[in-house]
SEFI-423289 format. One record per residue (C-alpha): x, y, z. Coordinates in steps of 0.05 Angstrom, whole numbers, plus 5000, padded with zeros to 4 digits. Layout:
BEGIN
XYZ/...
***
This chain:
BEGIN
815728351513/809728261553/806528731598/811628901644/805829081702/800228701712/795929351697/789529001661/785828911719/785929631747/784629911678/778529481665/776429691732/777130461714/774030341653/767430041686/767130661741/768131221684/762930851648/758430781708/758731471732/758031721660/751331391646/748231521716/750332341710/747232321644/741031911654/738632411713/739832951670/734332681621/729232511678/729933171716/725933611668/720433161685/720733381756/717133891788/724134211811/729634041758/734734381795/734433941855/738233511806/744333931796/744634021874/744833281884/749633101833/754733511864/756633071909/757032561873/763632831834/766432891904/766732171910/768332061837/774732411854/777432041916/775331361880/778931541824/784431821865/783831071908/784130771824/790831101820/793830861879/791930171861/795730231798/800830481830/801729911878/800829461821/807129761780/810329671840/809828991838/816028901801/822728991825/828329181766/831828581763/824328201753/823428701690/831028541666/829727791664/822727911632/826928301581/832327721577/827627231556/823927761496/831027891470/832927091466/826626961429/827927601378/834727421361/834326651362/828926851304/833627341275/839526781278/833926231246/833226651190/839926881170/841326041183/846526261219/847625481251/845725041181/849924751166/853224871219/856725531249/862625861212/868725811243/870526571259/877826691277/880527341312/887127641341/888228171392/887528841372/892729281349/895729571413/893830311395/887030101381/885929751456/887029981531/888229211542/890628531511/885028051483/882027601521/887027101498/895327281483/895626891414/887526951380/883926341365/878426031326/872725641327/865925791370/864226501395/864126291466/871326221462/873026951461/870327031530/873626981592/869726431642/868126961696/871827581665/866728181656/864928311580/868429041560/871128851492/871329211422/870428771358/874329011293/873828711222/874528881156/868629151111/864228491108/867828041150/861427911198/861928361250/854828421266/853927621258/859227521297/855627971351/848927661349/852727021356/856527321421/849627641440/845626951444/852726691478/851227161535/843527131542/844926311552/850726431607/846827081642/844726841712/837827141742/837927841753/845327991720/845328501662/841928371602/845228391537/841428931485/844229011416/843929761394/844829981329/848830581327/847230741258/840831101284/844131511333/845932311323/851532351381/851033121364/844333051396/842432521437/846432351507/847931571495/843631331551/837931751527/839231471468/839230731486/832830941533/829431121469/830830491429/829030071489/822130371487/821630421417/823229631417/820029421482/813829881492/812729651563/818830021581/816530701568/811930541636/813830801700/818530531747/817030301811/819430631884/823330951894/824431111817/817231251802/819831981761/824131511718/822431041665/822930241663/827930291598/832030871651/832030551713/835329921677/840630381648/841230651708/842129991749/846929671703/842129211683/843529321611/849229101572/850729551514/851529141450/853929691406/853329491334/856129941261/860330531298/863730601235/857130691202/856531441239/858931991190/866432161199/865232901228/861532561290/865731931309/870432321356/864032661394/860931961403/867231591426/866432141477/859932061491/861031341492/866831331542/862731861604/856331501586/860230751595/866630961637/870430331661/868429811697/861029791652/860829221616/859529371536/861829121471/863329571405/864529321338/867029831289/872029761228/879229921242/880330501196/873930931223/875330751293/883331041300/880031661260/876631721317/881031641363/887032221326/880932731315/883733331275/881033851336/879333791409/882133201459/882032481429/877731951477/878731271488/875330741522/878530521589/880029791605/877129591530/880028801510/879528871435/879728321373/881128371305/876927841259/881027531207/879127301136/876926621135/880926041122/880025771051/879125021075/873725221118/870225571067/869625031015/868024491075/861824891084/860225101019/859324330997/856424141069/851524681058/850024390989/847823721019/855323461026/860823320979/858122790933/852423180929/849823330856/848724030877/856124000907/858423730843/857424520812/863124820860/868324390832/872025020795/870525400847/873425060901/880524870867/880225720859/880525720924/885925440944/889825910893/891026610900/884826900852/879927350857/874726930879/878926650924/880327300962/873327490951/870826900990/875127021055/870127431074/863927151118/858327671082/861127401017/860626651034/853326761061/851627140998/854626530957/851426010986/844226350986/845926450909/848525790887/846725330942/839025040939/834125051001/830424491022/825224200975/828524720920/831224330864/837824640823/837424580750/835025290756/840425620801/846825930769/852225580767/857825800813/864225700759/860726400738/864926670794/872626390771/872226800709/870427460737/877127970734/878128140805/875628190878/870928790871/867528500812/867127850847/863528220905/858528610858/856428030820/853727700888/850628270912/847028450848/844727720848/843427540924/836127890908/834027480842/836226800895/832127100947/826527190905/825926510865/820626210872/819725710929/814525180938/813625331019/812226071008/804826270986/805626920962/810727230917/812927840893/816027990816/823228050831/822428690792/818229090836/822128720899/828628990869/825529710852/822929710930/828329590949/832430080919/827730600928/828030361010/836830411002/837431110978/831731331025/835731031084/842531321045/839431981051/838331951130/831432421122/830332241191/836932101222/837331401219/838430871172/832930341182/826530291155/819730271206/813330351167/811631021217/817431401185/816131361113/812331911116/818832361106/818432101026/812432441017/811233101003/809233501076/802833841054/799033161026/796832801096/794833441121/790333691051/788032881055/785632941127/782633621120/778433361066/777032761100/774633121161/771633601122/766433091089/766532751160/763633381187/758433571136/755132871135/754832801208/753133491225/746933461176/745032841189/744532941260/740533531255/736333211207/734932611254/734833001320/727833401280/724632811266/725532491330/724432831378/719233371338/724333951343/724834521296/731234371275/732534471204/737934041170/741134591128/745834231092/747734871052/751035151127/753934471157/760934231173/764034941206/766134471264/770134071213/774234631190/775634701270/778334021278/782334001217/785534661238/786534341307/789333701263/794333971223/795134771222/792535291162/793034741106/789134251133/783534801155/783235051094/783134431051/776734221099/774834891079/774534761009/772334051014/765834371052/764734941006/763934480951/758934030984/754934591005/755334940936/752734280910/746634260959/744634980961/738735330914/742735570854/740236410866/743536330927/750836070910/754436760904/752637000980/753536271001/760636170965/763336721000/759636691068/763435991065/769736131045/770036711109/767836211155/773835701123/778936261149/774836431209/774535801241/781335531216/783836041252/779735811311/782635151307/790135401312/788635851365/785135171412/791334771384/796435251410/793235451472/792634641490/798934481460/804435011459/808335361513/806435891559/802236391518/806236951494/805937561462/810837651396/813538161376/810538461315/816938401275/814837591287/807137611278/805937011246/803437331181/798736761142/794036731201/793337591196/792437541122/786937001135/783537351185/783437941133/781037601086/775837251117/773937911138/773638151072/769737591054/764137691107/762638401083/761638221015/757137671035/752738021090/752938741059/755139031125/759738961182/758138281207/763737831218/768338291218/769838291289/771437551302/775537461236/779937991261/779537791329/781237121320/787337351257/790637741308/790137231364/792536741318/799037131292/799737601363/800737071411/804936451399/799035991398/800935651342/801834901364/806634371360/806434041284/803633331281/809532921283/808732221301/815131901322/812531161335/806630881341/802230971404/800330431445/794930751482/791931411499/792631711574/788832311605/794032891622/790433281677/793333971697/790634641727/794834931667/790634521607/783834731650/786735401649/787735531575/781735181557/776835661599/781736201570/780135971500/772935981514/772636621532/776336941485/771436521431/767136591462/766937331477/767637541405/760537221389/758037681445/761838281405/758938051344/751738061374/753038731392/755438991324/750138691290/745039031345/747939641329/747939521250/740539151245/736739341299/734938691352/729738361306/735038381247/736837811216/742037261238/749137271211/754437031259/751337111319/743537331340/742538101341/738838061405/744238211459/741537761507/740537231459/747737401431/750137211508/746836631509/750536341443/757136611457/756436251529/754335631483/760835701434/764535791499/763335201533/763534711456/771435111449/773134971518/771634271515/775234181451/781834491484/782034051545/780233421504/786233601457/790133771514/788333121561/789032631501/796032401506/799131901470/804531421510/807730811492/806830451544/803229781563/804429451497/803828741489/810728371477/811828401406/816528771362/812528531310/810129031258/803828811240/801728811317/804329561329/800329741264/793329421299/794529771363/796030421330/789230441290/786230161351/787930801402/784131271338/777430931350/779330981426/780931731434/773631811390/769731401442/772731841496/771432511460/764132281442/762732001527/766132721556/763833211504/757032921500/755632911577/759433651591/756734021524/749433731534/748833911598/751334661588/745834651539/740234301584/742934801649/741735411595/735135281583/733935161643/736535781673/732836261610/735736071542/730636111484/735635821434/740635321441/744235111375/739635561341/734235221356/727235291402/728034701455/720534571456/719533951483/724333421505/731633551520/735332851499/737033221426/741533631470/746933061487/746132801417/748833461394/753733511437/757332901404/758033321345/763933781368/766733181414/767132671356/770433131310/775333391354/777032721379/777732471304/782233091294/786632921361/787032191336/789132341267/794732831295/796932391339/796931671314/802031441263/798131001226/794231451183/801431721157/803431151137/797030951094/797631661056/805031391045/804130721028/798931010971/803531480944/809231060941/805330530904/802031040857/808431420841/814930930859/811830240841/812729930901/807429390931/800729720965/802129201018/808029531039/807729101118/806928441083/813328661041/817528801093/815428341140/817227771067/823428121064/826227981134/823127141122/827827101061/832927501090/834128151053/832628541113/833228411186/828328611247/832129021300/826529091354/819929451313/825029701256/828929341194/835729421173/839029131107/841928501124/848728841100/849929481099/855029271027/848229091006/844529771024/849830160987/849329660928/842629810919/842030460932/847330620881/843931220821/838430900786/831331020751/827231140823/
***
């Protein structure tokens, strides 16, 4: 669906003023040490953010005004027209009108079943339209057999409805309720969910008066949504009776719906063994009968190019079988079998047929079931013959071991529903490999940019500035424990200690290994503590009986660590400090768990966030001071550097320093949130993929503009105001090096936020470990995206199911993973 809000111009407007005021705050900062009063500068910049804030305040309003643009019913015909041109793709693909539609035939329900007769007293048959009422509201409950089309016959019935719906009526959304956990999810909340999962823009706000509700809600709300609700006998047994009750409160009567379901799981559900049985009010219901035999050979030879066909010629046997009563005759009543036999026996255009199977194959097979296995074992050899109009092709090998592996991963239900998105295979991988993989990747980010920068920022600007390489990448340890918790902090850890190890004089390495591997649990430990400050609740204190106990071991032992590197007491303070922080007060975090992929990035502002972060920077802040004090105490104030200067005043200086870096990293973690909203209209996967890796390189630009400007000019204000040292350096000469250092901390904690945040990177750890360890294609988009062309699987908004579920279980059936 396409933007929903004409938003673009406001944003690109926002986007210029941020940029704007950005470069003019930072550009007097650099001129006003050439002043005779520097601090004339400070005093006329603050005005300046007065204004910024009632022009951004005026920015606001004008994208308020523009979301308010357009009314619901405007969005519900917007939606109309996205979910036409999805399922008039889906129905080209399955070929669900070549040759030409299957006649479906129904009768009314059985009377136990349905709160109302059918549509019509006696059935009928022919076109889908024809179960409809002219006029009559739609509140009707399809029932049918395992695999006798149910959920063709509702796409059918669904594109039926979008071609009779009248401007702002209700528009009709399929659902599939094989995804939902009715112990969990409220219906609507549920359907809200899928519509934003499948139509981004909907996750945007809703105009007045419904501005605290979203789009995807307010349409709900409004009745501007008709429920298509596909598989309810694909819930598990134990839940059916708690969603027909959640069904009937969340669409009482009078709401127009439709609910397909097979008979047997849907009167279970109705005589529950406990509690009150529900049933839908004023529901019509049909039953769909087995096809007629006649019409089942008519299009089986139309489909083969007509009856004197050569190709039509090979159904000979089978069609006199089907006019007895044989297996392959009762097979073949059924519409998933028919569709299965024609895409096995049946050529496409410009596909010859000396190579296809022949279809007597099927009269000798024993009976129904065998019948039924036989096509579904071979419907993915025919859809994976080769075919002169498609370019690239995959062994029907490692198609059929993909796609096995895919079936018992959606048979499992690792993340509650059974569909496959490329943002939720992380669950088949093991937990603890994307974050060791992006703790080592941040890790080796951090080293080489820290050093490098300090390397360039000496010989630019004349600076004693040493590179050090032997002491870089602590802030990468920060942002990987900000990233993904303990593991990830300590696999930057180790990826560091290595590279410094590897560039530090060899006398040297003992003191250096373990002067590293205190400051991996030091500032891992940092890193949870500015993750759960900017992410969790309310801070809180735990009881001890509930002290998380890995972050007190790792402050001991980093501890530990210190004094056998320093000889003395050094670093034993903020190790401790930060250990008890860490497991005292529930500061751990939120985990990173990406439940779609993010459209864009939007700044959460809140007195709270500023609140925690200044908090943060105290507390980190703070225990540098303690630290210069200890080491005051211990070496005297010319004694040598460990964690923080010896000098007290010095020691204030750089704890005010960490402060400000730490408190800039908490309200950049906090502020960076991802929403899904203002995505361009496609459910496509591909396109969802692009954005996601595109909102990464986004949240870094942001980091790098705010951290630069606020960190630098901390630094610049500090000198100015008495600071000898600022990043352990003499700031003897020009002050530009300042800002460049800044980007340090406010890349790598917007790399970290990124990571955390955006799905994509979990799904390129996953699509590597699947094709390392289950054989299945590195190119696991173009594979799905191949499977739903030759129709194996189909696209239900940004997810694919199995065409048929009889095929899912077929394939996921035990095998050599």
């Amino acid at each position: 669906m396409s933007d929903v809000v004409p938003r673009s111009r406001v944003r690109r407007a926002g986007i210029i003023y941020l940029t704007l005021l950005a470069a003019g705050t930072l550009g007097a900062l650099l001129l006003a040490p050439r002043l005779d009063d520097p601090a004339t500068v400070l005093a006329a910049l603050l005005p300046t953010w007065g204004g910024a804030y009632l022009a951004w305040t005026g920015y606001r309003a004008e994208r308020t005004e523009a979301a308010a643009a357009q009314t619901p019913e405007a969005v519900a015909d917007r939606l109309a027209v996205a979910v036409r041109h999805e399922w008039e793709g889906e129905a080209e693909v399955r070929r669900l009108t070549e040759p030409y539609p299957l006649p479906v035939g129904w009768r009314d329900a059985d009377p136990d079943l349905a709160e109302t007769p059918g549509p019509h007293p006696h059935g009928g048959r022919g076109e889908i339209t024809g179960v409809l009422t002219a006029g009559a509201p739609t509140r009707l409950l399809v029932l049918g057999d395992p695999g006798s089309g149910k959920t063709l016959f509702l796409v059918r019935l669904l594109l039926a409805l979008i071609e009779r719906r009248r401007t702002g009526e209700p528009v009709p959304v399929l659902f599939p309720l094989a995804s939902w956990d009715p112990t969990a999810l409220d219906l609507r909340d549920w359907m809200e969910r899928r519509l934003v999962q499948d139509h981004a823009d909907l996750g945007g706000p809703a105009p007045a008066p419904y501005e605290r509700l979203t789009l995807a809600r307010t349409l709900l709300d409004r009745r501007l949504i008709l429920p298509v609700l596909d598989g309810f006998d694909e819930l598990p047994a134990e839940t059916a009776a708690t969603a027909l009750h959640r069904i009937a409160r969340a669409l009482p009567a009078g709401r127009e719906m439709v609910l397909s379901s097979r008979p047997a799981e849907y009167r279970a559900a109705l005589r529950p063994r406990t509690g009150v049985p529900a049933r839908l009010a004023g529901l019509a219901g049909i039953h769909l009968e087995p096809l007629d035999p006649a019409d089942v050979a008519a299009y089986l030879l139309h489909d083969a190019g007509g009856p004197r066909a050569p190709a039509a010629r090979r159904w000979t046997p089978a069609v006199r079988a089907l006019r007895t009563d044989t297996p392959v005759a009762r097979a073949l009543t059924s519409p998933l079998m028919v569709s299965l036999a024609r895409t096995v026996y049946n050529p496409r255009p410009d596909e010859g047929h000396a190579v296809l199977p022949d279809p007597a194959d099927l009269v000798w097979l024993r009976d129904r079931t065998a019948v039924e296995h036989h096509l579904l074992d071979s419907f993915v050899d025919a859809a994976y013959r080769p075919h002169p109009r498609r370019s690239r092709h995959w062994p029907t090998a490692q198609a059929r071991l993909a796609l096995g592996f895919l079936a018992r991963h959606m048979e499992r239900g690792l993340d509650g529903a059974a569909e496959v998105a490329w943002w939720k295979l992380r669950h088949a991988v093991p937990a603890a490999l994307p974050k060791v993989l992006a703790g080592a990747l941040l890790g080796v980010v951090a080293w080489l940019f820290e050093g490098t920068v300090m390397t360039l920022t000496g010989q630019f600007t004349s600076q004693d500035v040493a590179a050090d390489w032997e002491q870089r990448g602590g802030l990468g340890i920060v942002a990987a424990g900000i990233c993904g918790g303990l593991v990830c902090g300590l696999a930057a850890g180790a990826a560091i200690t290595l590279l410094c190890v590897a560039a530090a004089a060899p006398g040297s390495l003992p003191e250096l290994l373990l002067s590293r591997l205190a400051d991996t649990g030091a500032l891992t430990l940092v890193g949870l503590i500015i993750s759960g400050f900017a992410f969790g609740a309310r801070p809180r204190l735990r009881r001890p009986s509930r002290w998380d106990r890995r972050a007190l071991l790792t402050g001991t032992l980093a501890a530990l660590c210190y004094v056998a590197a320093f000889g003395n007491a050094c670093g034993i303070a903020s190790a401790l400090l930060y250990g008890l922080t860490a497991a005292a007060i529930g500061t751990d975090g939120v985990p990173a768990d990406p439940i779609r992929p993010v459209a864009r990035l939007r700044w959460h502002w809140s007195a709270a966030g500023v609140a925690r972060g200044l908090l943060v920077g105290i507390l980190l802040g703070a225990s540098i001071v303690l630290e210069g004090l200890v080491a005051y105490a211990l070496l005297g104030p010319s004694g040598a550097e460990n964690i923080a200067p010896a000098d007290p005043v010095a020691a204030c200086w750089a704890g005010a320093q960490l402060a400000a870096v730490f408190t800039v990293s908490c309200l950049l973690v906090h502020g960076l949130r991802a929403v899904p909203v203002d995505l361009a209209a496609s459910a496509d996967e591909r396109a969802l993929l692009a954005n996601d890796r595109r909102t990464l390189g986004v949240c870094v630009l942001t980091s790098a503009v705010i951290g630069a400007v606020v960190i630098g000019a901390q630094g610049w204000c500090a000198v100015l105001w008495g600071s000898t040292r600022v990043w352990g350096a003499q700031p003897t000469g020009g002050y530009p090096w300042m800002f460049v250092v800044g980007l340090i901390p406010a890349l790598l904690t917007g790399l970290a936020v990124g990571i955390r945040q955006a799905a994509w990177g979990h799904y390129a750890v996953a699509r590597c470990y699947l094709a390392v360890r289950r054989g299945l294609p590195y190119d696991l988009m173009g594979f799905l995206a191949d499977a739903h062309d030759r129709g194996v699987l189909r696209r239900v908004g940004a997810v694919h199911q199995f065409r048929h579920v009889a095929l899912q279980h077929r394939l996921a059936e035990p095998g050599p993973e």
